[in-house]
TIMARSE-71011 format. One record per atom (N, C-alpha, C): x, y, z. Coordinates in steps of 0.1 Angstrom, whole numbers, plus 5000, padded with zeros to 4 digits. Layout:
% residues N
XYZ
...
***
This chain:
% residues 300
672408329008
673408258999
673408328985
674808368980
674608418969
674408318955
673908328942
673908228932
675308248924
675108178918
676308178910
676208318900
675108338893
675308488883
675808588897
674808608911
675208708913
677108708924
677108578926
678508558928
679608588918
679308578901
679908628890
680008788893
678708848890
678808978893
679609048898
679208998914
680509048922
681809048927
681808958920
683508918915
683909028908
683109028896
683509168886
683509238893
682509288901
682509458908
684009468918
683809338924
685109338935
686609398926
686509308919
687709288907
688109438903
687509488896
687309608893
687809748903
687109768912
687609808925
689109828932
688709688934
690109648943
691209678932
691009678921
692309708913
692509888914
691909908914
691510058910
691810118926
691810098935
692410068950
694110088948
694009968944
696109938943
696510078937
696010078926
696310198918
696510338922
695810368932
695510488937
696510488946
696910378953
697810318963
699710318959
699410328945
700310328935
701510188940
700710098940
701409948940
701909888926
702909898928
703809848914
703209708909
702709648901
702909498904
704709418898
704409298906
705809278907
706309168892
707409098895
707609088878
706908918884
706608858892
705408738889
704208788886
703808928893
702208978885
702408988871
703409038865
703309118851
703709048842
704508868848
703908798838
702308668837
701108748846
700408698844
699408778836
698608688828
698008768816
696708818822
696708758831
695108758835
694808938841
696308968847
696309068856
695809068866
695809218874
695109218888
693609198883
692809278879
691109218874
691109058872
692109018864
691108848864
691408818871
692808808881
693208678893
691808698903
691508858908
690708918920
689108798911
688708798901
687708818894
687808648895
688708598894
688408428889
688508378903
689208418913
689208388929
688208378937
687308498930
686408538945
685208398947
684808418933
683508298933
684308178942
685308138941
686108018946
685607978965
686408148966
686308128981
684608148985
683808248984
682408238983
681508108979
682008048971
681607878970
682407798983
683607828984
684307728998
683207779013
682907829011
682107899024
680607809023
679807759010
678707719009
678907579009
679807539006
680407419007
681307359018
681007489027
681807439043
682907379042
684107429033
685807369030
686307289045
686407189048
687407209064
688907289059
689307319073
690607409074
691507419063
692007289064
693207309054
693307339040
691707289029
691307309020
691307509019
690607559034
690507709036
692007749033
692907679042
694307769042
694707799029
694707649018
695207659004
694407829000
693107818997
692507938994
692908089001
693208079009
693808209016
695608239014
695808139011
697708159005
697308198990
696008148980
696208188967
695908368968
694908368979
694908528982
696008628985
696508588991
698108628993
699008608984
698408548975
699708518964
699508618949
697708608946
697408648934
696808748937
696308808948
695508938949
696809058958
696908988966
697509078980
699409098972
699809028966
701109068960
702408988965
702208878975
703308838978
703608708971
705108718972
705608568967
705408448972
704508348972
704008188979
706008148980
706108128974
707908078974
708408118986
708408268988
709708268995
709308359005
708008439005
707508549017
706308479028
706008359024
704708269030
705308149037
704608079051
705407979056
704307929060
703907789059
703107719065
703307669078
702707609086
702807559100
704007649106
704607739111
705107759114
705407839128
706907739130
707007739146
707107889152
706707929162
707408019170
707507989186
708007939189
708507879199
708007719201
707307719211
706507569211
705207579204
704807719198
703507679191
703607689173
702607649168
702307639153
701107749149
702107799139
701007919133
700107859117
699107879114
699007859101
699907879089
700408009090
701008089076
701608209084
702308219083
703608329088
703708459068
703808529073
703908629061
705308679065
706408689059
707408739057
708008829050
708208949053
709209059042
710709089052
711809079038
712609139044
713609079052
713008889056
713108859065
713108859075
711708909083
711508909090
710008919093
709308819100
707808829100
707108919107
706408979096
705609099095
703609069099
703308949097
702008919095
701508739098
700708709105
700708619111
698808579109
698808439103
697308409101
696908279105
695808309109
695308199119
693808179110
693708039101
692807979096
692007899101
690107909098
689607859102
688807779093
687907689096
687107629083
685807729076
685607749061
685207829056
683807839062
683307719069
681907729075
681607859084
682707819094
683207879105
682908019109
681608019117
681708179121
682708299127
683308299126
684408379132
684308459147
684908419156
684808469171
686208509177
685808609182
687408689187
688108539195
687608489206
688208359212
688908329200
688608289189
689508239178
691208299178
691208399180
692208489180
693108399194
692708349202
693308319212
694608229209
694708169203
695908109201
696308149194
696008219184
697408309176
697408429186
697208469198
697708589202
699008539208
699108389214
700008329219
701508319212
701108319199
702208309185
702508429189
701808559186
702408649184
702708699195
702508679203
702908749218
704508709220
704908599219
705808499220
706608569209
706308599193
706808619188
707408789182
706608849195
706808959195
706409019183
705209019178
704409009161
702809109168
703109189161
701909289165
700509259160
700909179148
699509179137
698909049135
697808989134
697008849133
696008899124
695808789109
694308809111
693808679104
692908659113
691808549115
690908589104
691108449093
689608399084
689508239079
688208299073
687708189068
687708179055
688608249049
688708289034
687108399033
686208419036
685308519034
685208639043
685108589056
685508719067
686908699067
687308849071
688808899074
688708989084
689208889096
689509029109
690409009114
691009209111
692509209113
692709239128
693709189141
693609209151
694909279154
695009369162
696309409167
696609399181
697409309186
698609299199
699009379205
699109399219
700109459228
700509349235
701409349245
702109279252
702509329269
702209499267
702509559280
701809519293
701009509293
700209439310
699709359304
700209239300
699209089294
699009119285
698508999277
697908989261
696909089259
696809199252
695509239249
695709249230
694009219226
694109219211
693109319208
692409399202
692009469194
691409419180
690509409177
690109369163
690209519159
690209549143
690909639142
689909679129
689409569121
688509569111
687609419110
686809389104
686009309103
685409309087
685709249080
684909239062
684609089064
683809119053
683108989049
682908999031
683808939025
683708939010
682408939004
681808869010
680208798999
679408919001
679008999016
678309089019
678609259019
679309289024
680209419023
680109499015
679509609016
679909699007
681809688996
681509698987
682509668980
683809778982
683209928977
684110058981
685009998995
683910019006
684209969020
685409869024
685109789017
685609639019
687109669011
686909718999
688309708993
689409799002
689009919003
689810009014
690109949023
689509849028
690109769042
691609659038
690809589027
691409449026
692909509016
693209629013
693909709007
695509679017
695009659031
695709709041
697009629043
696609499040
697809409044
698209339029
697809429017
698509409004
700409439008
701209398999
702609359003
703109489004
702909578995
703209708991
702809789005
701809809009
701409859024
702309839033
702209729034
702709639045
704609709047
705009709035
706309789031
706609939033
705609999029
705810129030
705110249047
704810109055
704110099070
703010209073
701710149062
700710199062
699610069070
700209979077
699409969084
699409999097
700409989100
701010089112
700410249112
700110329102
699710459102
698510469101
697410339098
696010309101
695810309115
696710159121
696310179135
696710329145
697410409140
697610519149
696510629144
695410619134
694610689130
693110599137
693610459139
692010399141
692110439163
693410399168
693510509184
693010619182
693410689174
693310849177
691510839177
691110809168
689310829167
688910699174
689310649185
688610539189
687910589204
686610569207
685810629217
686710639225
687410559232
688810649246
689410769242
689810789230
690610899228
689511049227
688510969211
688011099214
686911099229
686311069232
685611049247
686211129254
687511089256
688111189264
688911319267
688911379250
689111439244
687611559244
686811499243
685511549244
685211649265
685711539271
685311609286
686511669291
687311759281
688511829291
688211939291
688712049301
688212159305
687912269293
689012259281
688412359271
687212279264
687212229261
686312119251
684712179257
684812129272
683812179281
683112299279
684112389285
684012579281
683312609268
684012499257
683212589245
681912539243
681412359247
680412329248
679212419254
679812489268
678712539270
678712649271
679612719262
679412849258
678312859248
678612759239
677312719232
675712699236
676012629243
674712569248
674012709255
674812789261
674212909268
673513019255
674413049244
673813119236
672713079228
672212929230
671512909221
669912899231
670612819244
669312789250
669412909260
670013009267
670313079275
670712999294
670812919290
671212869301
672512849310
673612869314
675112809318
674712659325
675212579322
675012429327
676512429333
676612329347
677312299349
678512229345
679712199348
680412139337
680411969349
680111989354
679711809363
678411749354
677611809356
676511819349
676411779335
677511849328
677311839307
677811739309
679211699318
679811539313
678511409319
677811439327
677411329330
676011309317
675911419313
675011369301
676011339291
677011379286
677811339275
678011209275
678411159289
678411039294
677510929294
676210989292
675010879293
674410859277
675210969273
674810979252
675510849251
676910839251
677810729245
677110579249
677410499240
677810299243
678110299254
677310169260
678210109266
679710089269
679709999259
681410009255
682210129250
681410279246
682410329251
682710399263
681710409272
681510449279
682510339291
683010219289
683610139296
685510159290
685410219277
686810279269
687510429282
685810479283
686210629286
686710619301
686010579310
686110539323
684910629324
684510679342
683710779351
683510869345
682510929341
682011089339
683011169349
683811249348
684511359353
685311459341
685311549350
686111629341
687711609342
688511629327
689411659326
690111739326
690811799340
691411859340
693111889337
693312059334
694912029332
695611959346
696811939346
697411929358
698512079358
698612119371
699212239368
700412199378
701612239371
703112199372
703012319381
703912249395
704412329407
706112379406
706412479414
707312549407
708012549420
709212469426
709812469437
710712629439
710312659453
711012789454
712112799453
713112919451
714512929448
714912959465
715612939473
716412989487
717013089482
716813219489
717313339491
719113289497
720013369486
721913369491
721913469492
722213509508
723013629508
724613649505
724913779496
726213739491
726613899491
727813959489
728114099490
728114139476
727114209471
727814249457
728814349453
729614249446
730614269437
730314409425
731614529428
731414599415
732114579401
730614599392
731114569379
732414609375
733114489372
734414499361
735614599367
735314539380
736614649393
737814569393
739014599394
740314539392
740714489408
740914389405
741314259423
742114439434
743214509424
744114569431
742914689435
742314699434
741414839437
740414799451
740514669448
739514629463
740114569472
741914619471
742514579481
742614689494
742714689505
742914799515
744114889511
744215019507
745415109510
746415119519
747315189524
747615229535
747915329538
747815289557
747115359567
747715499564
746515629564
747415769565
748015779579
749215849575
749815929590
749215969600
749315959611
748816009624
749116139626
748216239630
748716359630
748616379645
749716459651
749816509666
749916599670
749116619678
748416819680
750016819694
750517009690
751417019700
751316979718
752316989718
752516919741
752216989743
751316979757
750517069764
751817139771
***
């Protein structure tokens, strides 16, 4: 549990940071930030203790949700008025807080009580919202943890946690770069969308499998031959490459096998037999002549 000095503290460090973040991010602030005096350092700086006390104080939900809309309001950049919706419907169910740009909802949050340890099952009924709502993005908190999940829809619900912070604990650098993500300005310019296609690309299925394809292989143990003098098999390297990895990713990657190319078959052409034609000969020239004279040797 943090105390109050060092809950102050970190406020400041947070504060500090996270502004210096936007900046780099080059997030304009908007004309409700610019007429607050406090700026981005004090709103970030007089908030945090708030929520980090709602957590020691076990807030129930709805006390939590208020504190997570002022986060969205004073830190993350959006308008409470007119970009934020409370209970809201999407079909027959109820979401916490619907996020809005543009008119059209972009971000979808599912509030829990600040006590509340946070468990992906939690995600379960906002995956419903957004599945229904055709909404890619959820994230589940408690005003201290923040995990962002991302949706597909193609063969069933599947979600993806996508990050995981925790305000009170977290490295600060760390944490701000994350929670950067679903600031209003991002969200606009579809940098979270360009995260998730960078967090695929490096996620153990891609590279995993990226790792056991036939070149990948080849140079591996070209390697391994000049150093140890040995040629290893390439059945062989994947199934140790395969026994180095996680569990999980080793359940991302599938079977130890090699990846091989697939090599495109090339249907034959049928031989036409045809008379060739000479080049650039006039129709009247390839018509028959006529016949010469008969010549008749004298009567016997």
């Amino acid at each position: 549990m943090l105390t109050s000095t060092t809950s102050a503290d970190r406020a400041s460090q947070w504060s500090s940071v996270f502004s210096s973040v936007l900046s780099l991010g080059r997030y304009p602030l908007r004309d409700h930030e610019k007429s607050d005096p406090q700026g981005r350092d004090g709103r970030c700086q007089k908030l945090l203790p708030h929520l980090i006390k709602g957590k020691e104080d076990d807030l129930n939900e709805a006390d939590t949700v208020q504190r997570i809309i002022k986060m969205f309001e004073e830190v993350l950049g959006f308008d409470a008025m007119t970009e934020m919706s409370r209970e809201t419907q999407v079909k027959d169910k109820y979401v916490d807080v619907a996020i809005k740009l543009d008119g059209a909802t972009r971000l979808l949050i599912e509030a829990k009580a600040a006590g509340v340890i946070l468990r992906d099952r939690h995600i379960e009924q906002a995956q419903h919202y957004a599945a229904e709502g055709n909404m890619p993005w959820v994230i589940l908190s408690n005003s201290v943890t923040w995990n962002l999940h991302h949706l597909t829809v193609e063969e069933g619900i599947e979600h993806i946690r996508v990050f995981s912070l925790d305000l009170s604990v977290d490295p600060i650098d760390q944490a701000a770069e994350l929670l950067v993500l679903p600031h209003r300005q991002a969200i606009k310019k579809g940098e979270l969308e360009e995260y998730w296609e960078h967090h695929v690309a490096l996620s153990p299925e891609s590279t995993g499998r990226a790792i056991v394809t036939e070149g990948s292989l080849k140079l591996i143990r070209r390697e391994i031959r000049r150093r140890e003098g040995d040629l290893i098999d390439e059945e062989d390297l994947v199934k140790a490459i395969h026994a180095m990895l996680s569990t999980e990713a080793r359940e991302q990657i599938g079977p130890p096998r090699v990846r091989r190319k697939s090599k495109s078959r090339t249907r034959p052409i049928a031989a036409v037999e045809s008379t060739p034609k000479a080049p650039n000969t006039p129709a009247a020239a390839m018509a028959p002549g006529p016949k010469p004279p008969e010549i008749k040797g004298p009567a016997a």
